[in-house]
Backbone as a ProteinNet text record, in pm:
[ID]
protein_1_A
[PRIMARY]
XXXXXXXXXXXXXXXXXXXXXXXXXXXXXXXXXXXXXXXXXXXXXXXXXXXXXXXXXXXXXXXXXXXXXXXXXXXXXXXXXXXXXXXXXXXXXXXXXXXXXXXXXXXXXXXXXXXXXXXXXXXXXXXXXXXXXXXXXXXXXXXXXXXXXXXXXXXXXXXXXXXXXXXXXXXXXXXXXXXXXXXXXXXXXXXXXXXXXXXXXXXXXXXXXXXXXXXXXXXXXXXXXXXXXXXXXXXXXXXXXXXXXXXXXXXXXXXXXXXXXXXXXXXXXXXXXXXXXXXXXXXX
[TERTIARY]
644.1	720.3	695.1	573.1	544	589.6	621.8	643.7	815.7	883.2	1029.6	1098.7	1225.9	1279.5	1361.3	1280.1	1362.8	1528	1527.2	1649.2	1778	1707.3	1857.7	1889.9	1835.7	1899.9	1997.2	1962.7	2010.6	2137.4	2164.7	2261.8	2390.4	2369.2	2434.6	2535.8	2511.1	2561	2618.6	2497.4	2530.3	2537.3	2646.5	2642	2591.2	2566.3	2391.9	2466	2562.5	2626.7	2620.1	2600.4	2590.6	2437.2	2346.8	2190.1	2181.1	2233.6	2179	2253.9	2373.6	2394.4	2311.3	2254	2149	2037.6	1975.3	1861.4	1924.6	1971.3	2036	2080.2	2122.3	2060.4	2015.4	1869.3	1758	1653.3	1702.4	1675.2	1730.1	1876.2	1902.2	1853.5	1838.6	1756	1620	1557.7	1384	1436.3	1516.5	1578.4	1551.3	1687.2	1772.7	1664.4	1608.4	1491.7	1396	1301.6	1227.3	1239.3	1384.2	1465	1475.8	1516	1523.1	1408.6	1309.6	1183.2	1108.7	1149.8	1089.6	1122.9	1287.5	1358	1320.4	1230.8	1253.5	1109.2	1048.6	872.5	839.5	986.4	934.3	841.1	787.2	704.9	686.9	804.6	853.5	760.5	848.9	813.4	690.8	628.4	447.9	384.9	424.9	315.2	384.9	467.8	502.2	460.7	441.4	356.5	242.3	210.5	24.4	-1.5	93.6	30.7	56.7	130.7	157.5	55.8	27	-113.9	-234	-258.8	-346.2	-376.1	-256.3	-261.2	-260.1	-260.3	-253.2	-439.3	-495.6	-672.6	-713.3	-685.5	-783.1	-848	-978	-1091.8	-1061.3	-991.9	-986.7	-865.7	-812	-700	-752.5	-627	-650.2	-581.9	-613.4	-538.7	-449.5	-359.4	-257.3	-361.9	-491	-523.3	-621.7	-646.4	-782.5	-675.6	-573.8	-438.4	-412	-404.4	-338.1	-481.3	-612.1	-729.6	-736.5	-729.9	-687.4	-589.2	-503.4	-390.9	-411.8	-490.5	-530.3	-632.3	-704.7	-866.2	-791	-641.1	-583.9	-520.6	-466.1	-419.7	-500.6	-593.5	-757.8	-809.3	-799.5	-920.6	-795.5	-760	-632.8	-541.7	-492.1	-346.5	-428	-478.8	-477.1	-610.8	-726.8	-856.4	-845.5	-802.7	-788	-916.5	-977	-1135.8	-1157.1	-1032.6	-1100.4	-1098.2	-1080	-1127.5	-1316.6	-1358.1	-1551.4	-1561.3	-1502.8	-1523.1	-1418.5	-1522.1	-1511.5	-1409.7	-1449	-1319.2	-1173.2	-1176.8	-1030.2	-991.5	-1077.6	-1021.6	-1010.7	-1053.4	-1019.5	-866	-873.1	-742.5	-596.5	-671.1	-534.6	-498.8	-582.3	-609.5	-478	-503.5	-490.6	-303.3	-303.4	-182.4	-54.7	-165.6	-64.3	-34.9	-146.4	-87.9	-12.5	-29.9	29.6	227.5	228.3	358	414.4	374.4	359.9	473.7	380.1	385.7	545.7	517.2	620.1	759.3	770.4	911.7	913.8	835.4	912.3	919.9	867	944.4	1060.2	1089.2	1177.6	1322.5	1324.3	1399.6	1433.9	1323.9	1286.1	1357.5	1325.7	1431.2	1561.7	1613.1	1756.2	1842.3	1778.1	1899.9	1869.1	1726.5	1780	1774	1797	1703.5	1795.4	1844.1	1922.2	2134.6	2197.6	2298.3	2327.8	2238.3	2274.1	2239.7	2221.1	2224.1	2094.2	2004.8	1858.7	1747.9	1642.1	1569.6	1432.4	1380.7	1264.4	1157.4	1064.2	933.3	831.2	757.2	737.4	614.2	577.9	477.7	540.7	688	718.2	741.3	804.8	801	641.2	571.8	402.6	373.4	445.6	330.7	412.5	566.7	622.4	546.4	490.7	434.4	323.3	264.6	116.1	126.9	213.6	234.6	238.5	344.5	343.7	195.6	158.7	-10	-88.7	-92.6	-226.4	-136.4	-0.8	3	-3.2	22.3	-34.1	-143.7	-274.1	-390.6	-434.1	-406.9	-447	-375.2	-249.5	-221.1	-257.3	-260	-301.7	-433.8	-541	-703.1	-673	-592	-597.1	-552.2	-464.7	-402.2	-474.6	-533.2	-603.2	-820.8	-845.7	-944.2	-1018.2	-938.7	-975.2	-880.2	-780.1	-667.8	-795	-752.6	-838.8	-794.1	-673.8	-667.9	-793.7	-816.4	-892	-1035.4	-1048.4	-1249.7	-1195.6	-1157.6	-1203.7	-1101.2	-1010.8	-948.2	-1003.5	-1021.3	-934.8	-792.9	-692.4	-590	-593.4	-521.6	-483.6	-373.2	-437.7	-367.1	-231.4	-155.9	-30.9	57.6	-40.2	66.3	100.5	190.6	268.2	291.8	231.3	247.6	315.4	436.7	580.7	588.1	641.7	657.5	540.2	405.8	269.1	244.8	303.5	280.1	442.9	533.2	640.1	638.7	593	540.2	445.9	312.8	263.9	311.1	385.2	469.1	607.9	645.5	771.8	743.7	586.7	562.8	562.6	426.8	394.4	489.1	614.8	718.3	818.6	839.9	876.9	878.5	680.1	638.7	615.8	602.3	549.5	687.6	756.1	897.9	958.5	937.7	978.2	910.8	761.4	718.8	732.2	745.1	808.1	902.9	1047.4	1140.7	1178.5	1085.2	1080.2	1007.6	894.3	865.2	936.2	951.2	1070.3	1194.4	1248.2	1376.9	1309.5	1190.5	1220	1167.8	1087.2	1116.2	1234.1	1350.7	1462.4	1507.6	1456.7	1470.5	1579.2	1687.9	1829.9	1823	1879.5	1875.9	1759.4	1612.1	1518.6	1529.9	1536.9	1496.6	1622.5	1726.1	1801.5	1778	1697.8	1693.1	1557.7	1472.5	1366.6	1439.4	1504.5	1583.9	1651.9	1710.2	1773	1680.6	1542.8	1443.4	1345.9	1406.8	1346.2	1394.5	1536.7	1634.8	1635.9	1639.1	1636.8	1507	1411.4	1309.5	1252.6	1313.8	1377.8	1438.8	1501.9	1618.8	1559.9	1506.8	1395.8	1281.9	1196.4	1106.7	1156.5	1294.8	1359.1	1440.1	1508.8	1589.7	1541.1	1417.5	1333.6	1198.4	1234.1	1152.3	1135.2	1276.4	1267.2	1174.5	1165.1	1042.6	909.4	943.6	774.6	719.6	557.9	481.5	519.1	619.7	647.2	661.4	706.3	746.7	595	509.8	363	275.4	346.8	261.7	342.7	450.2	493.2	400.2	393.8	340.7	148	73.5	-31.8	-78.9	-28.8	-67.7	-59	20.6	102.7	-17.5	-52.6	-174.2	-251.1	-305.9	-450.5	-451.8	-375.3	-331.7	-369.3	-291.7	-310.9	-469.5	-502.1	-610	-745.7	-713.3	-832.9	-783.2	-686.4	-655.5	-676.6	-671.4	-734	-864.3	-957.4	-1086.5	-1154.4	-1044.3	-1098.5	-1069	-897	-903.4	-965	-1072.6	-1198	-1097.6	-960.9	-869.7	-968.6	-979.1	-1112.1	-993.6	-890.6	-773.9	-857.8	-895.7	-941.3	-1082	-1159.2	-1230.4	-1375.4	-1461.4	-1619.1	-1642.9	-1709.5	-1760.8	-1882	-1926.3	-2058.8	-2128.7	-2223.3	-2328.8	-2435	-2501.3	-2677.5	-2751.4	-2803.4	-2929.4	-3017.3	-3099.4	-3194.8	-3196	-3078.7	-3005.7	-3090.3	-3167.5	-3213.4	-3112.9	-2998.8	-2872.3	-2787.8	-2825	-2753.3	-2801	-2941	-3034.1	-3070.5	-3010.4	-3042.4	-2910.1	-2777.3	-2654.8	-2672	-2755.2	-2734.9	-2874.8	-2978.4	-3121.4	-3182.6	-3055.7	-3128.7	-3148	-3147.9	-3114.2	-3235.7	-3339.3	-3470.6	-3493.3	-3494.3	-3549.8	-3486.7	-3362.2	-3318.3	-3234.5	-3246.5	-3237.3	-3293.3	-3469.5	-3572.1	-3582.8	-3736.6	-3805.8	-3832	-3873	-3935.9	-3852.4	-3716.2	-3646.1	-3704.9	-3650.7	-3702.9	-3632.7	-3662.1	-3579.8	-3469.1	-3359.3	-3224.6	-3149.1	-3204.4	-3110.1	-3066.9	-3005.9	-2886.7	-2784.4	-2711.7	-2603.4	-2486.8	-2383.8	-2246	-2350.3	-2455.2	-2487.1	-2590.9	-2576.6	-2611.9	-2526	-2442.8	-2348.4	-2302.4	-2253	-2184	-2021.9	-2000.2	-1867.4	-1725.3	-1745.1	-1618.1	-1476.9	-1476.3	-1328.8	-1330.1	-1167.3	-1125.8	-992.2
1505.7	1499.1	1368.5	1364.8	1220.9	1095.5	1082.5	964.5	979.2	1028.6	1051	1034.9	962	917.8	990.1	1035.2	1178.3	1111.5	1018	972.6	968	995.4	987.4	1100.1	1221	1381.8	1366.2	1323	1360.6	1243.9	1177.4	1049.3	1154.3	1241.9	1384.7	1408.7	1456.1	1485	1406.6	1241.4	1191.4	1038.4	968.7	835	786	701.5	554	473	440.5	387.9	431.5	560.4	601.9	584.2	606.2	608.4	477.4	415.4	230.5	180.9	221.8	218.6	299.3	373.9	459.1	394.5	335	255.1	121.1	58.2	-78.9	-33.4	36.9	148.4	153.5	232.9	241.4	81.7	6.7	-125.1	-227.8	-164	-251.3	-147.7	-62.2	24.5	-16.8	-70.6	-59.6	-284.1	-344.8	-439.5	-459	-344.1	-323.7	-260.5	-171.5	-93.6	-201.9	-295.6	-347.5	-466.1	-518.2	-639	-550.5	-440.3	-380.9	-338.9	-323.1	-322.5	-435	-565.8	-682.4	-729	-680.5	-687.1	-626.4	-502.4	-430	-453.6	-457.2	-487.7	-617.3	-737.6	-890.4	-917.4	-860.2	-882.7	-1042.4	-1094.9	-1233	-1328.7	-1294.1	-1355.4	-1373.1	-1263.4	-1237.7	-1386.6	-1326.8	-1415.2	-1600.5	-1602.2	-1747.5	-1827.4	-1698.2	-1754.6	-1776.4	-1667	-1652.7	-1786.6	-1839.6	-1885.9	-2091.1	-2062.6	-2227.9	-2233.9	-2072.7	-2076.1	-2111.4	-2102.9	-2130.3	-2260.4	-2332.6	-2416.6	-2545.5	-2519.7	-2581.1	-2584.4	-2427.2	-2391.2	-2457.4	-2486.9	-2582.7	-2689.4	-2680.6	-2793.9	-2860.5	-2820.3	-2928	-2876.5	-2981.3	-2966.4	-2858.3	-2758.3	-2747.8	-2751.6	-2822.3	-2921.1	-2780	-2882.2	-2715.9	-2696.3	-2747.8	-2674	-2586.4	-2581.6	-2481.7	-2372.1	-2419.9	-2288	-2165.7	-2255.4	-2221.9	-2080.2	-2172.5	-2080	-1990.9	-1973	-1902	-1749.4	-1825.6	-1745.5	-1685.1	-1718.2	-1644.1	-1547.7	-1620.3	-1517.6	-1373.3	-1415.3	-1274.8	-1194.2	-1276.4	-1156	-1103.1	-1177.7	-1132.3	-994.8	-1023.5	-891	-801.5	-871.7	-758.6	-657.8	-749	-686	-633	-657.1	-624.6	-526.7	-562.8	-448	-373	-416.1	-344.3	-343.6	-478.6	-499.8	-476.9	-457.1	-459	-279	-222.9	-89.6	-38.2	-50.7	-56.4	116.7	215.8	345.7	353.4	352.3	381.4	457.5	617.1	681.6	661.4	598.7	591.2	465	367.2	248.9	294.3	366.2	464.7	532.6	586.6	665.5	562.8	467.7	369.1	283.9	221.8	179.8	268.1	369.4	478.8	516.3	521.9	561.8	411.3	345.9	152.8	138	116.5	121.9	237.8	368.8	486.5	468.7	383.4	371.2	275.2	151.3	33.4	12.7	139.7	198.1	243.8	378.6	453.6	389.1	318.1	247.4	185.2	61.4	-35.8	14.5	150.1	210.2	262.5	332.1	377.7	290.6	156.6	99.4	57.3	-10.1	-39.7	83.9	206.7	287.5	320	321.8	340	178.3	90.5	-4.6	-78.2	-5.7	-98.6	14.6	152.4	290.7	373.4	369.6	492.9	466.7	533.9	502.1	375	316.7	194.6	201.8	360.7	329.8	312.9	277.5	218.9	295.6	387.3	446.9	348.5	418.3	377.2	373	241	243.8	388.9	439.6	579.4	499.2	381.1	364.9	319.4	302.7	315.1	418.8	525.3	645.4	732.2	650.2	691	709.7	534.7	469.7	511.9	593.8	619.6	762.7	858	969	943.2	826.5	785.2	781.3	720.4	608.9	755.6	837.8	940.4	1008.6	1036.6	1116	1059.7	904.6	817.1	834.8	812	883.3	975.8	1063	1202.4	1242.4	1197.8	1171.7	1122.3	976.7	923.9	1009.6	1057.6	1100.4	1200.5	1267.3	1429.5	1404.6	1380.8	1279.9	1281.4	1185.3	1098.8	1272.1	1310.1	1389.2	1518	1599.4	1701.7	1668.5	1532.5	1503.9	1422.8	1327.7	1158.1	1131.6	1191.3	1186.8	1159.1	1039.1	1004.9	1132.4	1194.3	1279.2	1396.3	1454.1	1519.2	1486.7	1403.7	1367.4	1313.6	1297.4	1257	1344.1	1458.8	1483.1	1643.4	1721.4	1813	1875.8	1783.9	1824.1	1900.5	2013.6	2097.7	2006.6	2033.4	1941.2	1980.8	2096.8	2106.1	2123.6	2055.8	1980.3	1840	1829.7	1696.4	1630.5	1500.6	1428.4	1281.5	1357.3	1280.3	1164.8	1024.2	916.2	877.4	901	864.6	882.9	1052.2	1084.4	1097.3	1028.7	1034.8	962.5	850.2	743.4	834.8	869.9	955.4	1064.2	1132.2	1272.9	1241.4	1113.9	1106.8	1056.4	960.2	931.4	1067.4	1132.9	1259.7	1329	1386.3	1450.5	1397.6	1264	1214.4	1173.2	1179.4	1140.1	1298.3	1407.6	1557.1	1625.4	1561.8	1675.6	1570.5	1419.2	1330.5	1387.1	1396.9	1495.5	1612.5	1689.1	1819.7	1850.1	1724.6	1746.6	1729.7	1579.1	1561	1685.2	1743.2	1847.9	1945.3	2030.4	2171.9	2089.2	1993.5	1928.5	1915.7	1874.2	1912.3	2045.3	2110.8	2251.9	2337.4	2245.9	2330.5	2398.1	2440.4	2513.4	2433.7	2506.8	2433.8	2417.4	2524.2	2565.8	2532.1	2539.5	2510.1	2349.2	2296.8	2131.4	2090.4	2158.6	2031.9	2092.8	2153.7	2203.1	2129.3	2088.9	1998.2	1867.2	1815.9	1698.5	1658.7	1759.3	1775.7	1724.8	1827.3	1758.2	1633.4	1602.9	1435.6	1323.6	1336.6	1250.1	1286.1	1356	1373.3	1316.7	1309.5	1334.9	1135.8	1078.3	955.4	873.3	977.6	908.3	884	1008.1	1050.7	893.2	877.9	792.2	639.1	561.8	474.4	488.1	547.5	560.8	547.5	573.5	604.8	468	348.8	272.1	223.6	168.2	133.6	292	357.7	487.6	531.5	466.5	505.5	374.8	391.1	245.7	170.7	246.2	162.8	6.7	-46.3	-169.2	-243.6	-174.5	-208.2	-309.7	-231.9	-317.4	-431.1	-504.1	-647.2	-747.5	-656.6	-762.4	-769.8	-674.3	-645.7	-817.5	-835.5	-980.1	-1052.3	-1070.8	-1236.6	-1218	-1116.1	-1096.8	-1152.5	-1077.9	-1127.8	-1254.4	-1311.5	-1448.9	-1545.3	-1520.9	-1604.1	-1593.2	-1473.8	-1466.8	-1513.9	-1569.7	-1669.1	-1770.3	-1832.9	-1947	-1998.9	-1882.7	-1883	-1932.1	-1871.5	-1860.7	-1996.6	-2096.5	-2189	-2317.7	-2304.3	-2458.1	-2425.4	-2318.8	-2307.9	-2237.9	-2190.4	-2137.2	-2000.9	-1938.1	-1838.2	-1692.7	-1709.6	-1585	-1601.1	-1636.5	-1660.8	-1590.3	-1556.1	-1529	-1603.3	-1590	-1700.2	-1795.5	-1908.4	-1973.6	-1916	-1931.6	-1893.8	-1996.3	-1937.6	-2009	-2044.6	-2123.9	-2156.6	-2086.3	-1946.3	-1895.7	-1968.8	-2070	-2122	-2288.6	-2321.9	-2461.9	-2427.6	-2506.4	-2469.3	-2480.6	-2505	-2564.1	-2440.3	-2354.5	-2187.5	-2122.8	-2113.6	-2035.8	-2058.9	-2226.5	-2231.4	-2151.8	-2172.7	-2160.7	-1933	-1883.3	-1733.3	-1724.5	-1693.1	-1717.4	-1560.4	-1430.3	-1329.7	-1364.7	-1472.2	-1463.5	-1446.1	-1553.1	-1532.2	-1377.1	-1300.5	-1179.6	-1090.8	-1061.7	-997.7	-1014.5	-1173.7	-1197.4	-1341	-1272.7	-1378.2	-1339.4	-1342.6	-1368.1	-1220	-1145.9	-960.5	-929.2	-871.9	-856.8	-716	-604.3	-481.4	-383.9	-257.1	-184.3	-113.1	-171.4	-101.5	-11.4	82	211.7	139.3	255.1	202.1	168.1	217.1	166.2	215.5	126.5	198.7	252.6	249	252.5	420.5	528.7	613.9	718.7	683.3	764.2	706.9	791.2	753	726.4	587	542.7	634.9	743.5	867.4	799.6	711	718.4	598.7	540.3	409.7	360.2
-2509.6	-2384.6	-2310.8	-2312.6	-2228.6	-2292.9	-2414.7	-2462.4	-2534.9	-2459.5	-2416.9	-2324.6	-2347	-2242.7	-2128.1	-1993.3	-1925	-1915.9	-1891.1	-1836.5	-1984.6	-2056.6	-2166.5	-2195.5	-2189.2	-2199.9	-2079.1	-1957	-1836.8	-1836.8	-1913	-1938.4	-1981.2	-2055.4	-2084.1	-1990.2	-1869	-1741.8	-1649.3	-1656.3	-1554.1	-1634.4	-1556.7	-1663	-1602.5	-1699.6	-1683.6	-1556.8	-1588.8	-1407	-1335.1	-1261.3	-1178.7	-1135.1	-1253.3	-1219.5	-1200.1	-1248.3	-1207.5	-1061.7	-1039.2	-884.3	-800.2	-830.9	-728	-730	-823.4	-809.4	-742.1	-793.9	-725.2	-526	-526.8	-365.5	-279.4	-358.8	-332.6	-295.3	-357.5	-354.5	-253.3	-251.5	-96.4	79	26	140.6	162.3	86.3	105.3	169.9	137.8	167.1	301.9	334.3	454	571	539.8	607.5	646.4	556.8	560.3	667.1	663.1	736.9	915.2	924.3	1039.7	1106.9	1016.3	1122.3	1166.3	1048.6	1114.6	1269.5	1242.1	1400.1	1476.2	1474.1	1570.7	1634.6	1526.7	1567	1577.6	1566	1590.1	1466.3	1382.9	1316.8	1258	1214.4	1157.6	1267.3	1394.6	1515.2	1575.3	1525.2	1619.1	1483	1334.1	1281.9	1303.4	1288.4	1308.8	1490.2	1560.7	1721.7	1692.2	1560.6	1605.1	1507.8	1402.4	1309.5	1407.8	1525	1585.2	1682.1	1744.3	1837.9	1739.5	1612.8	1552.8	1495.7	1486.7	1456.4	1590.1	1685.5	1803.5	1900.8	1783.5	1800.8	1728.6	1611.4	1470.3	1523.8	1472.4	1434.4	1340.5	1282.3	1119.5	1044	934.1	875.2	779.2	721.1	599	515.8	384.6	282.3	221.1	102.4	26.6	-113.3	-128.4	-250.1	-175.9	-67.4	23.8	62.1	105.9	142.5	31.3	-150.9	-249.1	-285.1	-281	-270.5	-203.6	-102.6	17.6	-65	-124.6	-168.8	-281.6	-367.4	-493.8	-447.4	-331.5	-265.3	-205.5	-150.5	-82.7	-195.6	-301.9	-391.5	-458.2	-473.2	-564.5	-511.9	-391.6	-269.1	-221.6	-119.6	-41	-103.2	-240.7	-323.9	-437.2	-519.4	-629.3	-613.8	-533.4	-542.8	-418	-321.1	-192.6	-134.6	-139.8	-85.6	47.3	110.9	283.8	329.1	238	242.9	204.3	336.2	307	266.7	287.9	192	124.1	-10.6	-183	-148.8	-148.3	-188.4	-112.9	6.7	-7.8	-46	-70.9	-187.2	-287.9	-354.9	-501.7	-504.4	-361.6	-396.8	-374.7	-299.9	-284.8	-371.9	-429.9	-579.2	-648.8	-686.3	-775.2	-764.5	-632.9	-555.6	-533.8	-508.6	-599.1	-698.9	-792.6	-951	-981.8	-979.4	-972.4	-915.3	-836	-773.9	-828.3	-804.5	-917.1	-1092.9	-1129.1	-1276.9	-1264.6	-1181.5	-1168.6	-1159.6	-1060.1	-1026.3	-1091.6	-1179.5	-1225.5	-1369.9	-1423.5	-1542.9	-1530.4	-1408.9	-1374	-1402.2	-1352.4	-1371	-1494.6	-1595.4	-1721.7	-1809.3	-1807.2	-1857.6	-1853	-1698.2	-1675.1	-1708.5	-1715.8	-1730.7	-1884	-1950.9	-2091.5	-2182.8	-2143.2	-2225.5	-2210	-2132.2	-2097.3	-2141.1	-2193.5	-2218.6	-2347.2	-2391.7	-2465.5	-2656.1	-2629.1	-2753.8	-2833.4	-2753.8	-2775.8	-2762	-2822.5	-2808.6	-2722.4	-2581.7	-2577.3	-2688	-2636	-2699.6	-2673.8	-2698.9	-2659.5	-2548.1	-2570	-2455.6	-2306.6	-2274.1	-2167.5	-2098.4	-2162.4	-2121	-2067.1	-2156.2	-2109	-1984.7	-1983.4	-1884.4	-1706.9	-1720.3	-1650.2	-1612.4	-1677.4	-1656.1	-1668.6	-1651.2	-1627.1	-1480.2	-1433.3	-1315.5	-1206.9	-1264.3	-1158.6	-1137.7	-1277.7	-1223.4	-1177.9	-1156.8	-1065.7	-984.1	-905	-793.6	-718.6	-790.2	-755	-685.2	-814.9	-789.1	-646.7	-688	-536.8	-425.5	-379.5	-301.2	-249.3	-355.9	-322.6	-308.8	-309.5	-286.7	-159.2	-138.2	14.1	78.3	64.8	168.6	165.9	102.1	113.2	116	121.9	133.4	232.8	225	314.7	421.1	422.4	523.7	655.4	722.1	895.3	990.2	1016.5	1090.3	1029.4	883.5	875.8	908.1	923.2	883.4	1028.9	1144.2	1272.4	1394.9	1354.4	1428.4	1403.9	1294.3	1200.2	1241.7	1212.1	1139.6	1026.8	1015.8	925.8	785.5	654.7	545	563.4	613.6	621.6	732	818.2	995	926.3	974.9	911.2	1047.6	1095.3	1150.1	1209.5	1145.7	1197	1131.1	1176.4	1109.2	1011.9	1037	1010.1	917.1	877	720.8	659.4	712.4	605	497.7	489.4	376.9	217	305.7	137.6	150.8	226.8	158.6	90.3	130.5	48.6	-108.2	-160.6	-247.9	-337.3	-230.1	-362.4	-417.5	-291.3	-359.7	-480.7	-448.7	-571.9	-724.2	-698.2	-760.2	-912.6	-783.1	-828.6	-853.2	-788.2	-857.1	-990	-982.7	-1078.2	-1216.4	-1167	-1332.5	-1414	-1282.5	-1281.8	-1408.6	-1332.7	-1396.1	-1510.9	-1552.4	-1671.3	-1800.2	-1764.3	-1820.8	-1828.6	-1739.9	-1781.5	-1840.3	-1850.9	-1885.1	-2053.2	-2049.9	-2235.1	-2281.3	-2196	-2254.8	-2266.1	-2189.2	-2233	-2067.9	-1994.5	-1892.2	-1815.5	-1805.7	-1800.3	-1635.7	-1567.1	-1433.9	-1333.6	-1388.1	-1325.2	-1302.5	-1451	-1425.3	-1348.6	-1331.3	-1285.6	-1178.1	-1044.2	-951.8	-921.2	-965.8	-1005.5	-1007.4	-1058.7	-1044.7	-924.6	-844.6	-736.9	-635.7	-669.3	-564	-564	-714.9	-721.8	-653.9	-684.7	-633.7	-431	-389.5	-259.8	-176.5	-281.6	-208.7	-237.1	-320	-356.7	-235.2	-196.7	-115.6	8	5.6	169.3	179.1	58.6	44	79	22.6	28.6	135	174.5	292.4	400.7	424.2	583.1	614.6	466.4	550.8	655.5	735.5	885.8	992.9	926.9	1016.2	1020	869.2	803.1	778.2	718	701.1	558.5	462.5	354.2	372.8	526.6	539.1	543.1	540.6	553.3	410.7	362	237.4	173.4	259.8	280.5	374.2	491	572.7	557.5	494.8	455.4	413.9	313.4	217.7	294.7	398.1	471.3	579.4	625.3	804.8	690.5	616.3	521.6	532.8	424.3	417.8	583.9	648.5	795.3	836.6	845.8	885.6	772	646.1	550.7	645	682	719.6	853.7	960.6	1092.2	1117.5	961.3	975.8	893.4	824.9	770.4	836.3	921.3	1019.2	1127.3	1168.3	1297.3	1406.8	1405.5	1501.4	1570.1	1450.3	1428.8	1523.5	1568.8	1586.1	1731.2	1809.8	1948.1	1948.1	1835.4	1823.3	1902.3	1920.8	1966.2	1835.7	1852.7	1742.3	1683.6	1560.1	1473.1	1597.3	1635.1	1644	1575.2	1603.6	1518.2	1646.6	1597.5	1668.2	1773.9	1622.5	1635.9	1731.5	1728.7	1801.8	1972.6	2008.1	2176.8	2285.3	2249.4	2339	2341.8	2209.9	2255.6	2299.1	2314.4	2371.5	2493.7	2525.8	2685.3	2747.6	2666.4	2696.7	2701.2	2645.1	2592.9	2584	2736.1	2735.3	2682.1	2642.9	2561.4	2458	2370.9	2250.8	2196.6	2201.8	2161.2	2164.4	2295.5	2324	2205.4	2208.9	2077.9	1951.5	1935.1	1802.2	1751.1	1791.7	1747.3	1627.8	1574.8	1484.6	1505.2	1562.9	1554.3	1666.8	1677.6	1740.5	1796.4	1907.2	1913.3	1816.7	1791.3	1712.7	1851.2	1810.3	1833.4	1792.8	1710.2	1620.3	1513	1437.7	1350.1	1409.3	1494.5	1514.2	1442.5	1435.1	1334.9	1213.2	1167	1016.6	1065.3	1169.7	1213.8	1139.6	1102.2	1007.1	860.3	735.2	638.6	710.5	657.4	660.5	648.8	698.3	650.9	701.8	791.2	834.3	855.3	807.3	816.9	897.9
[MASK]
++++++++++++++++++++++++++++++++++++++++++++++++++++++++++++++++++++++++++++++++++++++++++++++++++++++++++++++++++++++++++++++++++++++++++++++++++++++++++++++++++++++++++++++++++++++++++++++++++++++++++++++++++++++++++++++++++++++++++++++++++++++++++++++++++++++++++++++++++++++++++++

């Protein structure tokens, strides 16, 4: 089953044109959505102020191969490991729930426009990696949402109050992702009536996920990379985001300037608690 193509039984019913205009769609919606919240939240606008206020703060130039570094350091950490998540498990599940989505859609497409209708049998490892893609999303989601969810570990929220725009984003993944597998399974056991009622709720719940980015945070993981990004760069021409400068401790010109300093952050400072570190990291 897994290494079969769901979309060419269902080519049966529905022609491959029709499924490739629905994805092609879906694609100017996450577009169209994504373009309407920049408008609405200025978003474009905030980083191109913050990035002329920053550049109007700089101590020093910075060249385009320290920028380009900069740019491999954000896809390195931010995009691809999700390093600025300091608890494991919900960098695990987001991890999990990226590649998981990742997978999913861009097989999705990979099947309906060179697999589906043409005549051409998939490789059986795309079809895999399409019912791979859905179960690391799953995974991660269902993780995040019945485990690590922040409303649970700092509010308790109940796992099945649904909290409006906030959680339309991973409830529209999981459903898609859980009725997308669904369907593909009972659809090769044969179960006529069920799967395409399973299908029904793939595609809706599709539509729900893509349709509602201007509401939900899907528009989020565009602008994620570009803040990262500004902010290596804030922190390397000395702009520092209006932040204080590093000081030198030990310099007598800060210590005349900040005369606690010696007292609590000499050489045998007093004991001050733990502090944030009084607890395990549960919520992010």
């Amino acid at each position: 089953m897994i290494t079969s193509n769901p979309f060419s039984e269902l080519a049966d019913s529905i022609p491959p044109s029709a499924m490739k205009t629905y994805v092609v769609v879906m694609v100017l919606l996450v577009v169209g959505g994504t373009i309407l919240d920049m408008l609405h939240k200025q978003s474009a606008k905030y980083f191109f102020a913050n990035s002329k206020k920053a550049q109007a703060n700089a101590t020093r130039k910075v060249d385009s191969g320290t920028k380009m570094s900069l740019a491999v350091k954000t896809v390195a950490n931010e995009v691809l490991t999700s390093s600025e998540f300091a608890n494991v498990r919900r960098r695990q599940s987001h991890l999990l729930t990226m590649y998981g989505f990742l997978l999913f859609v861009i097989t999705t497409a990979v099947l309906i426009f060179k697999y589906t209708g043409s005549g051409v049998e998939a490789p059986g490892l795309i079809p895999f990696l399409w019912h791979l893609g859905a179960l690391m999303l799953c995974a991660g989601g269902y993780w995040f949402w019945f485990s690590i969810r922040v409303d649970v570990a700092a509010e308790g929220v109940r796992w099945n109050q649904f909290n409006g725009r906030g959680d339309l984003f991973i409830l529209g993944l999981l459903s898609t992702a859980t009725f997308g597998f669904l369907w593909s399974l009972f659809q090769a056991m044969g179960a006529g009536a069920f799967s395409t009622l399973l299908f029904a709720l793939f595609v809706l719940s599709s539509t729900v996920l893509f349709g509602s980015v201007y509401w939900s945070k899907f528009a989020h993981m565009f602008f994620k990379p570009a803040a990262a990004f500004q902010k290596k760069v804030a922190m390397a021409d000395g702009s520092r985001e209006n932040l204080p400068d590093d000081y030198d401790l030990s310099d007598p010109k800060v210590q005349e300037r900040f005369p606690d300093i010696p007292q609590y952050m000499g050489t045998n400072p007093p004991n001050m608690g733990l502090g944030i570190k009084a607890e395990p990291p549960r919520h992010y």
